[in-house]
Gaussian input, Z-matrix of N, CA and C with variables (Angstrom, degrees):
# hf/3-21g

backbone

0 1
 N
 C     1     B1
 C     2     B2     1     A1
 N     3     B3     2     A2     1     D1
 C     4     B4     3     A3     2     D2
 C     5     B5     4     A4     3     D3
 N     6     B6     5     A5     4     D4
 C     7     B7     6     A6     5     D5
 C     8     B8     7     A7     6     D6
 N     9     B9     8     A8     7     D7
 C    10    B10     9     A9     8     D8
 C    11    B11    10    A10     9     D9
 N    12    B12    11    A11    10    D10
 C    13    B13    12    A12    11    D11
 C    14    B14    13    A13    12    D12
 N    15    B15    14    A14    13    D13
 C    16    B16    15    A15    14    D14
 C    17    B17    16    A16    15    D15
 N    18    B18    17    A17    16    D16
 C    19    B19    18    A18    17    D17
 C    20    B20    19    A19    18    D18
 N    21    B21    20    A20    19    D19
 C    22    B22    21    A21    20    D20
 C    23    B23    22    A22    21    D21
 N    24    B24    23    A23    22    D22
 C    25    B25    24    A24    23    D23
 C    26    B26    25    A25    24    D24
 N    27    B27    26    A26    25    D25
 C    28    B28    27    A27    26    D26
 C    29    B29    28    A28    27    D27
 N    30    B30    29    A29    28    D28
 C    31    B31    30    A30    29    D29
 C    32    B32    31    A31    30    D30
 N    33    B33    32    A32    31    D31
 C    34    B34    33    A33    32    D32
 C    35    B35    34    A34    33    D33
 N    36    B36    35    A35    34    D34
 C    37    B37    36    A36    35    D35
 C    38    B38    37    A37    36    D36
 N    39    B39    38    A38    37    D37
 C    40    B40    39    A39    38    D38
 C    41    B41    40    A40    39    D39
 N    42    B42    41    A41    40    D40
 C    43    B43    42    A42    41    D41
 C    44    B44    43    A43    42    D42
 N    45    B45    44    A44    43    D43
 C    46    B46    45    A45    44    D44
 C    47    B47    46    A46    45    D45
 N    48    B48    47    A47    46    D46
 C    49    B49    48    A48    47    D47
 C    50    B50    49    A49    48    D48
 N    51    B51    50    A50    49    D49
 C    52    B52    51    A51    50    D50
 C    53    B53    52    A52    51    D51
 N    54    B54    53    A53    52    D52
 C    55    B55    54    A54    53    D53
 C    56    B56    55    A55    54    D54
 N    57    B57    56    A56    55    D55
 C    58    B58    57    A57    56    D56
 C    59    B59    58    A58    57    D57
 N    60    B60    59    A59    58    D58
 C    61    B61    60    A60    59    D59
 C    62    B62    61    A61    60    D60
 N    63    B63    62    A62    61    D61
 C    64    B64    63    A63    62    D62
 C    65    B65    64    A64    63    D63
 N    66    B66    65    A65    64    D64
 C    67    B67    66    A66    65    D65
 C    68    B68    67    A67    66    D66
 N    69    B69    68    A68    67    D67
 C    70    B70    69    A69    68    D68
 C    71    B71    70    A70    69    D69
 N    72    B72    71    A71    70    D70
 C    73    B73    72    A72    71    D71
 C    74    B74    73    A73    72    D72
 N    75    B75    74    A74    73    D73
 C    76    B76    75    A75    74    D74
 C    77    B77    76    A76    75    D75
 N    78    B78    77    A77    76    D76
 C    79    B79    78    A78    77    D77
 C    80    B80    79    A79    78    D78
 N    81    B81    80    A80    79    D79
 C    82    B82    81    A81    80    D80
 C    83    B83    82    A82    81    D81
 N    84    B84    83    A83    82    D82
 C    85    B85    84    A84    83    D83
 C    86    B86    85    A85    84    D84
 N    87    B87    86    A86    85    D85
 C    88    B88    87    A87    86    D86
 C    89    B89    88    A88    87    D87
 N    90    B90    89    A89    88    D88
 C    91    B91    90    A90    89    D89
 C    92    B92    91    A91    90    D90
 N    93    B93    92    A92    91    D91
 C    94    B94    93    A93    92    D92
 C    95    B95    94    A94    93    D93
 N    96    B96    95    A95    94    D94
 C    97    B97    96    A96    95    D95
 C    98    B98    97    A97    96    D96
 N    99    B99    98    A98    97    D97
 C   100   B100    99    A99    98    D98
 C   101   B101   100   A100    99    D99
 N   102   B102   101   A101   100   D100
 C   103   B103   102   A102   101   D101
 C   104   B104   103   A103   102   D102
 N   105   B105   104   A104   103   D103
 C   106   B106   105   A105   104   D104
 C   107   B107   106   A106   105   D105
 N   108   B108   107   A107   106   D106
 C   109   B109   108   A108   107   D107
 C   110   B110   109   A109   108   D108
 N   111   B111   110   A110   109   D109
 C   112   B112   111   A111   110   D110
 C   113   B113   112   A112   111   D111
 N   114   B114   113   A113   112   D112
 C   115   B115   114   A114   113   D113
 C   116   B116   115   A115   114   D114
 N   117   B117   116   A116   115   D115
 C   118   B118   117   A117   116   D116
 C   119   B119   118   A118   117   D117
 N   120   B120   119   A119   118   D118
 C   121   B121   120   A120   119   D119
 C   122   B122   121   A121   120   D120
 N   123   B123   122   A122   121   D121
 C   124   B124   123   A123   122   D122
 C   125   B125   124   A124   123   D123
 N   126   B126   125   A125   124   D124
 C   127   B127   126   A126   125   D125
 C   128   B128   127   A127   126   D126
 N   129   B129   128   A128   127   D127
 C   130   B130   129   A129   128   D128
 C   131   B131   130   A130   129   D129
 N   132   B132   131   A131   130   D130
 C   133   B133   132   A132   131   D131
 C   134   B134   133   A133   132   D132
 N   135   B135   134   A134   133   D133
 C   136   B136   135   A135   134   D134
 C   137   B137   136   A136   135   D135
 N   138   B138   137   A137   136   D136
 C   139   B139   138   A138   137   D137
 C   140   B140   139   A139   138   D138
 N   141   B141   140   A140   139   D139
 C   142   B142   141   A141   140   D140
 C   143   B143   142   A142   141   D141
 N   144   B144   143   A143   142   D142
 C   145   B145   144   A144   143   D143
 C   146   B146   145   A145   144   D144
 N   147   B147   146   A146   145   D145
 C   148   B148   147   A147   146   D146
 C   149   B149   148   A148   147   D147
 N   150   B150   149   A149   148   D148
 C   151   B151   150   A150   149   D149
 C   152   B152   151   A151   150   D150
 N   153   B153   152   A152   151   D151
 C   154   B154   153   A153   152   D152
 C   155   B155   154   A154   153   D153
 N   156   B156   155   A155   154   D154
 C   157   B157   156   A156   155   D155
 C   158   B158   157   A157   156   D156
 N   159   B159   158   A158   157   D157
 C   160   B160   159   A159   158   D158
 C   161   B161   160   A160   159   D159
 N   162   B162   161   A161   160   D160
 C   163   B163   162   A162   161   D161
 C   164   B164   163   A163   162   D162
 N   165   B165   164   A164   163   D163
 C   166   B166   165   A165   164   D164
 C   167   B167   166   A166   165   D165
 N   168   B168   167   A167   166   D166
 C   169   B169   168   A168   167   D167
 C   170   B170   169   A169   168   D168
 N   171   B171   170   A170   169   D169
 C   172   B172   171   A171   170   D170
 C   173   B173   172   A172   171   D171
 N   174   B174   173   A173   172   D172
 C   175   B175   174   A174   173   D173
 C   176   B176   175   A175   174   D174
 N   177   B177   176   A176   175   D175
 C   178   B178   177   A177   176   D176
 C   179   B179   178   A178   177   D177
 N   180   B180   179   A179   178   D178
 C   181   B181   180   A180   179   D179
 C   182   B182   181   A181   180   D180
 N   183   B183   182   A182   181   D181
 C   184   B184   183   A183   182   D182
 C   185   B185   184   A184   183   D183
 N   186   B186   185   A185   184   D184
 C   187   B187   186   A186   185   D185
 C   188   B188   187   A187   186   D186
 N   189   B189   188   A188   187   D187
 C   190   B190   189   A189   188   D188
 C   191   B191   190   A190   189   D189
 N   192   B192   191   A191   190   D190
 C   193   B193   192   A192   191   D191
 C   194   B194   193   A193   192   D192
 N   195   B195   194   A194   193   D193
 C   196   B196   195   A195   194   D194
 C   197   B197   196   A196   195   D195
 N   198   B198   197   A197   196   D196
 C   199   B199   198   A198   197   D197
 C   200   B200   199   A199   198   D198
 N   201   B201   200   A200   199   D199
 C   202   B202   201   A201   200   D200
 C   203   B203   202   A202   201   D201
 N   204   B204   203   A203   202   D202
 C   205   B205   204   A204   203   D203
 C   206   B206   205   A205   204   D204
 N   207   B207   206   A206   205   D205
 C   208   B208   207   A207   206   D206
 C   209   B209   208   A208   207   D207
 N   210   B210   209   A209   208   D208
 C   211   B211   210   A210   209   D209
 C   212   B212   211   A211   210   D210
 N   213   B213   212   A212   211   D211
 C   214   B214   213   A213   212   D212
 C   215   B215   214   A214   213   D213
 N   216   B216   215   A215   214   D214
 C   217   B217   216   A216   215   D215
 C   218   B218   217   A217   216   D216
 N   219   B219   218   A218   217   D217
 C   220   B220   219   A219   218   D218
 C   221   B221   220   A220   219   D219
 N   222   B222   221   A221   220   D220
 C   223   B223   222   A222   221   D221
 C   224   B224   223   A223   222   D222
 N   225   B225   224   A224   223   D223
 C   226   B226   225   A225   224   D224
 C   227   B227   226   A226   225   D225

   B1=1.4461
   B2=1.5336
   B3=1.6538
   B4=1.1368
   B5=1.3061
   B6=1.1868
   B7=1.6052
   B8=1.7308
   B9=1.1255
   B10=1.6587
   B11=1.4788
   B12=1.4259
   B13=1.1644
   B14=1.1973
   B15=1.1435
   B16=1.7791
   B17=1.3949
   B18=1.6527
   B19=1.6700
   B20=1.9236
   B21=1.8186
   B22=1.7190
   B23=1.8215
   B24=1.1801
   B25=1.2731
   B26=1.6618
   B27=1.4738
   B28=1.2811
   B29=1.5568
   B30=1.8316
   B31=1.1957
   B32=1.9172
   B33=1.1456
   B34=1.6254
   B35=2.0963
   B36=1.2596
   B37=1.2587
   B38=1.7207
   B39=1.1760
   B40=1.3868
   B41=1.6023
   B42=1.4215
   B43=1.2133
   B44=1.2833
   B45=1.5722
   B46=0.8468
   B47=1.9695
   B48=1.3530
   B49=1.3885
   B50=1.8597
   B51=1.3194
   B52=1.2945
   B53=1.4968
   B54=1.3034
   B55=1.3505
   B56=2.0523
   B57=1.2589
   B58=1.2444
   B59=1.7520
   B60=1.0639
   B61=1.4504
   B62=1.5236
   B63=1.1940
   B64=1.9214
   B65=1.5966
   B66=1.3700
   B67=1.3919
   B68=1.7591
   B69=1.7786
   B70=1.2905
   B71=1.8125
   B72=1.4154
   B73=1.7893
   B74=1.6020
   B75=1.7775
   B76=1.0816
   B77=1.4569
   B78=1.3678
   B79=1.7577
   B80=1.3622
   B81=1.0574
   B82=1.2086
   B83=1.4932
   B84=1.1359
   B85=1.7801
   B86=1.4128
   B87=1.3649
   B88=1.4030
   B89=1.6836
   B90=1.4059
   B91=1.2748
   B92=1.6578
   B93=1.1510
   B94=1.2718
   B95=1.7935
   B96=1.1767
   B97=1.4543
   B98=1.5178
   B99=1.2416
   B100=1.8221
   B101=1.7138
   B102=1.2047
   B103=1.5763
   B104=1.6903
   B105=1.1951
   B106=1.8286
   B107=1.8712
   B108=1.2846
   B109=1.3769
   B110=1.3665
   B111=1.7558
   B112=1.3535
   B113=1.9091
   B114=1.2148
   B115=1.8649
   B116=1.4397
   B117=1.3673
   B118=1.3138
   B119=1.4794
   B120=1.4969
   B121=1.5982
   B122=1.4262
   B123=0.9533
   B124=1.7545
   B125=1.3079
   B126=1.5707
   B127=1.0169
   B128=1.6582
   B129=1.2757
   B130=1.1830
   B131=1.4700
   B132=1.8856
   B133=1.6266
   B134=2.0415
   B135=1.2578
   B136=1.3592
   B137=1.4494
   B138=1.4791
   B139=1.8932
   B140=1.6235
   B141=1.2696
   B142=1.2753
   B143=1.6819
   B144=1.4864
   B145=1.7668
   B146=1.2640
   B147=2.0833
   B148=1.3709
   B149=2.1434
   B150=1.0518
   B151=1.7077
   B152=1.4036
   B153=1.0917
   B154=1.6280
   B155=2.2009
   B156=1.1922
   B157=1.6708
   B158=1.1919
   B159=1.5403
   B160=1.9704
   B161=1.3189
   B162=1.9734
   B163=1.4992
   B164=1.5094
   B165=1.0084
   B166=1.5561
   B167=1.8009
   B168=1.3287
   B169=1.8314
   B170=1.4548
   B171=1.6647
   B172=1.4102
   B173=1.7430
   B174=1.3021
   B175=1.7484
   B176=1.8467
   B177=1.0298
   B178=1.2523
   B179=1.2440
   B180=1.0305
   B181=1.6327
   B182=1.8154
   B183=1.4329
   B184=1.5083
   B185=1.5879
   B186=1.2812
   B187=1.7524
   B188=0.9895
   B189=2.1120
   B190=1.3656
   B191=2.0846
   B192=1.5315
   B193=2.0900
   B194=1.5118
   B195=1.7202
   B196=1.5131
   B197=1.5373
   B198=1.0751
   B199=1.8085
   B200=1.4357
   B201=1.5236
   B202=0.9203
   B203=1.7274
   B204=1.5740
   B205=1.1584
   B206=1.3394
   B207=1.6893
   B208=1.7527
   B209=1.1699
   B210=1.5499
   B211=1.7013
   B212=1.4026
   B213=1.4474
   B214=1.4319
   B215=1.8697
   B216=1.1877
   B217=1.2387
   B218=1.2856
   B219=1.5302
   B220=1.4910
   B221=1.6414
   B222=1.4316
   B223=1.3780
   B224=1.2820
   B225=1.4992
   B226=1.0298
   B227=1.7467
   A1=108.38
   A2=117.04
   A3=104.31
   A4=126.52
   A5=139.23
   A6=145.37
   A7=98.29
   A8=116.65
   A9=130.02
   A10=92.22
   A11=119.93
   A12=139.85
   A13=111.08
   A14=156.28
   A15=172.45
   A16=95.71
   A17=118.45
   A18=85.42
   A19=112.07
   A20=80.90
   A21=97.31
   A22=131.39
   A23=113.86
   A24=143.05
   A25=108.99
   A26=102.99
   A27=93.18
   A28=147.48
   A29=100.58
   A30=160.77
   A31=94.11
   A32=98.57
   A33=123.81
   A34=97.25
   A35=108.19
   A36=123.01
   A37=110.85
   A38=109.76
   A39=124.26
   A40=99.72
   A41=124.06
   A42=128.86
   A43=112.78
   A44=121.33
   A45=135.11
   A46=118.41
   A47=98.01
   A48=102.12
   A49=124.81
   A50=95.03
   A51=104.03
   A52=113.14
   A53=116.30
   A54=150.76
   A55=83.62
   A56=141.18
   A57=137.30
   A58=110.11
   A59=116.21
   A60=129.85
   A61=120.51
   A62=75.42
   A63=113.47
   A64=102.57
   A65=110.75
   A66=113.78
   A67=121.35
   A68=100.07
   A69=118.49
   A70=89.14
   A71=103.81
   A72=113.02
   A73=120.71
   A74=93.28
   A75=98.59
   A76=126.85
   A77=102.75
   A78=124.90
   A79=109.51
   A80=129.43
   A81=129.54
   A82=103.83
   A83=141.21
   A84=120.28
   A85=70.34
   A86=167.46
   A87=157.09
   A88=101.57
   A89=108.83
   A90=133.56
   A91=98.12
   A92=150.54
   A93=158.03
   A94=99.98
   A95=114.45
   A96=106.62
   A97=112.38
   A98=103.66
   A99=95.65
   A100=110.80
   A101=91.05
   A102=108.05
   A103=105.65
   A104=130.65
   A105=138.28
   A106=98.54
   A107=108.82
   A108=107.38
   A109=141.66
   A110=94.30
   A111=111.66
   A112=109.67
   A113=111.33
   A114=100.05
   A115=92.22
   A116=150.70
   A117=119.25
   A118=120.36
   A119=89.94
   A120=100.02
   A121=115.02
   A122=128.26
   A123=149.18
   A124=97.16
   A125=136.70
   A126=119.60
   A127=93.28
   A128=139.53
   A129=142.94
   A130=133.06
   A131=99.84
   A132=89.16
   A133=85.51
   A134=101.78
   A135=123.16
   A136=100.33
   A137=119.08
   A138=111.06
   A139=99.92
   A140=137.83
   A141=125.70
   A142=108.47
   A143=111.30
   A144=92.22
   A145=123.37
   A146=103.48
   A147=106.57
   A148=80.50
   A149=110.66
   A150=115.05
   A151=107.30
   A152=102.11
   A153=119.95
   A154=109.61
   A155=95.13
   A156=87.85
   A157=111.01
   A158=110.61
   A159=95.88
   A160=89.65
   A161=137.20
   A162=104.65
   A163=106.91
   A164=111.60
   A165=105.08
   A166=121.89
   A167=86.61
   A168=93.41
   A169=105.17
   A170=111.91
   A171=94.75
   A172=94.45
   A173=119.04
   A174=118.13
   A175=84.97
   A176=110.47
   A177=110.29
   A178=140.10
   A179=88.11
   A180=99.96
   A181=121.27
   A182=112.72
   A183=124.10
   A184=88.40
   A185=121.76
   A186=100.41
   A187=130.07
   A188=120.71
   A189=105.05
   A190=100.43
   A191=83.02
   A192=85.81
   A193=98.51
   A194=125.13
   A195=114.26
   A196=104.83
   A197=140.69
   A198=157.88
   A199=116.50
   A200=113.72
   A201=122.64
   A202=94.39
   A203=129.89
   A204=125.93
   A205=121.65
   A206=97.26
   A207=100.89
   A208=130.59
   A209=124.75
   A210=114.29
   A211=133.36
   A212=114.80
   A213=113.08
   A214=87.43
   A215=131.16
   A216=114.49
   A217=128.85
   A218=105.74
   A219=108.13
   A220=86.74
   A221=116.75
   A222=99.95
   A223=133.58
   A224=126.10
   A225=139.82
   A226=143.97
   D1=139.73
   D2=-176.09
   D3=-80.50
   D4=-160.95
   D5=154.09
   D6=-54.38
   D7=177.53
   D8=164.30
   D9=-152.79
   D10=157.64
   D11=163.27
   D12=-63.16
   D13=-4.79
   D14=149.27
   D15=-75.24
   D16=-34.49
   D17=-167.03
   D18=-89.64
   D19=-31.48
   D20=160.84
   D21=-47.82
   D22=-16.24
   D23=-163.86
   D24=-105.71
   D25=-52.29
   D26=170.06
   D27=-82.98
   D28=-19.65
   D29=120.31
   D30=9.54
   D31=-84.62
   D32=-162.73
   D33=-73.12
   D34=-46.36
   D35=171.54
   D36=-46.51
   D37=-54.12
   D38=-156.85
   D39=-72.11
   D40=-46.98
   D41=-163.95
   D42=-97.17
   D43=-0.49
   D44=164.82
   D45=-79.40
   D46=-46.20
   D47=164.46
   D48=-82.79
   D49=-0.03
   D50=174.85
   D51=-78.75
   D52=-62.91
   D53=136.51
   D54=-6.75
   D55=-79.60
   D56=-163.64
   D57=-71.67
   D58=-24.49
   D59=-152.12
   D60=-6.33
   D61=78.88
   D62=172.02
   D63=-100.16
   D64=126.27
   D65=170.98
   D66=-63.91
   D67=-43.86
   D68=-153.59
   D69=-62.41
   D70=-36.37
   D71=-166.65
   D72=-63.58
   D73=-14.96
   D74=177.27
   D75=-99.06
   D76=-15.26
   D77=160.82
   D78=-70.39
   D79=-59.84
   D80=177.68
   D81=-50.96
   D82=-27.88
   D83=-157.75
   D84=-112.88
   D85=-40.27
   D86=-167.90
   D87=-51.01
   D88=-59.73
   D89=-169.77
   D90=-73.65
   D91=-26.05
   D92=160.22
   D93=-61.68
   D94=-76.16
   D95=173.12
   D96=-38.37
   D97=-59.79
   D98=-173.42
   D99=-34.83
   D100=-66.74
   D101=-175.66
   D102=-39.53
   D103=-86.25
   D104=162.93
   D105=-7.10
   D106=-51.92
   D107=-175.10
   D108=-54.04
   D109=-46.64
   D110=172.99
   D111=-57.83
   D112=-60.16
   D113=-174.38
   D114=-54.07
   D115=-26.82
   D116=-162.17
   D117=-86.66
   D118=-29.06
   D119=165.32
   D120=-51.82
   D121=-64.67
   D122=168.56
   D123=-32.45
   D124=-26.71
   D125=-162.32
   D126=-120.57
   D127=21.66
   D128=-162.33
   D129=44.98
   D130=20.96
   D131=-156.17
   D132=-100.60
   D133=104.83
   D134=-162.20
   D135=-74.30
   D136=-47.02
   D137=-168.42
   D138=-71.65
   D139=-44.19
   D140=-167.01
   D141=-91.88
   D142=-5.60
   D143=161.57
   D144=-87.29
   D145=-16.59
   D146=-152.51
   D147=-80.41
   D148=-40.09
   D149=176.46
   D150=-40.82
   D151=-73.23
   D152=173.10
   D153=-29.68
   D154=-33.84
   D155=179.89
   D156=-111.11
   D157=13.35
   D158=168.39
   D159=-116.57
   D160=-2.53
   D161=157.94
   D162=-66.21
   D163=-41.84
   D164=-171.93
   D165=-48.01
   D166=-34.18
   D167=176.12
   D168=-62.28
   D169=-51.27
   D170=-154.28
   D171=-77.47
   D172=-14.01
   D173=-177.77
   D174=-49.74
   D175=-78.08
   D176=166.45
   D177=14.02
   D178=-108.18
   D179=176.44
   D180=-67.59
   D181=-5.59
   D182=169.75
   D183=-78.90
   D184=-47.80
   D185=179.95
   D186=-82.39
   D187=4.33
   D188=172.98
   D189=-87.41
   D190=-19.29
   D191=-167.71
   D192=-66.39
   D193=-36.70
   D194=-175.25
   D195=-82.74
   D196=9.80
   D197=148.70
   D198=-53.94
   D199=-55.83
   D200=-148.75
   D201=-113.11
   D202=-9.77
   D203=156.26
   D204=-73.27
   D205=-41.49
   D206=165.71
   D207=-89.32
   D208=4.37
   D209=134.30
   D210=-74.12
   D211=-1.77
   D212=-163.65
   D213=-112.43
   D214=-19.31
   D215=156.94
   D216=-81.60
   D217=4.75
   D218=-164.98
   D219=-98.97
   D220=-43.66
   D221=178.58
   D222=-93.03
   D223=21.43
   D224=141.24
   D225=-68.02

């Protein structure tokens, strides 16, 4: 499967907030995907919403794992 311009995009996005590792930054662009998703659904364009909602997962879940690294150093 090739690259897509969405994956290139998110790609650069991702390591960019990684590079920050801010949790909140990563909710926010999770919650940004969601949002982009919904009109596309509505509009049937199925490969770039269904894309569109697993960046958001992994936005996701990179901010519950950098959460739960920075409570366990906090209580150490």
């Amino acid at each position: 499967m090739p690259i897509k311009p969405q994956d290139v995009v998110f790609i650069i996005v991702f390591i960019m907030l990684l590079w920050k590792r801010d949790a909140r930054l990563f909710v926010i662009s999770g919650l940004i995907c969601l949002a982009l998703s919904i009109p596309l659904f509505a509009k049937w364009v199925f490969f770039t919403a269904e894309r569109l909602t697993w960046y958001g997962f992994s936005f996701f879940i990179l901010a519950v794992l950098l959460n739960l690294v920075k409570t366990r150093h906090t209580t150490k």
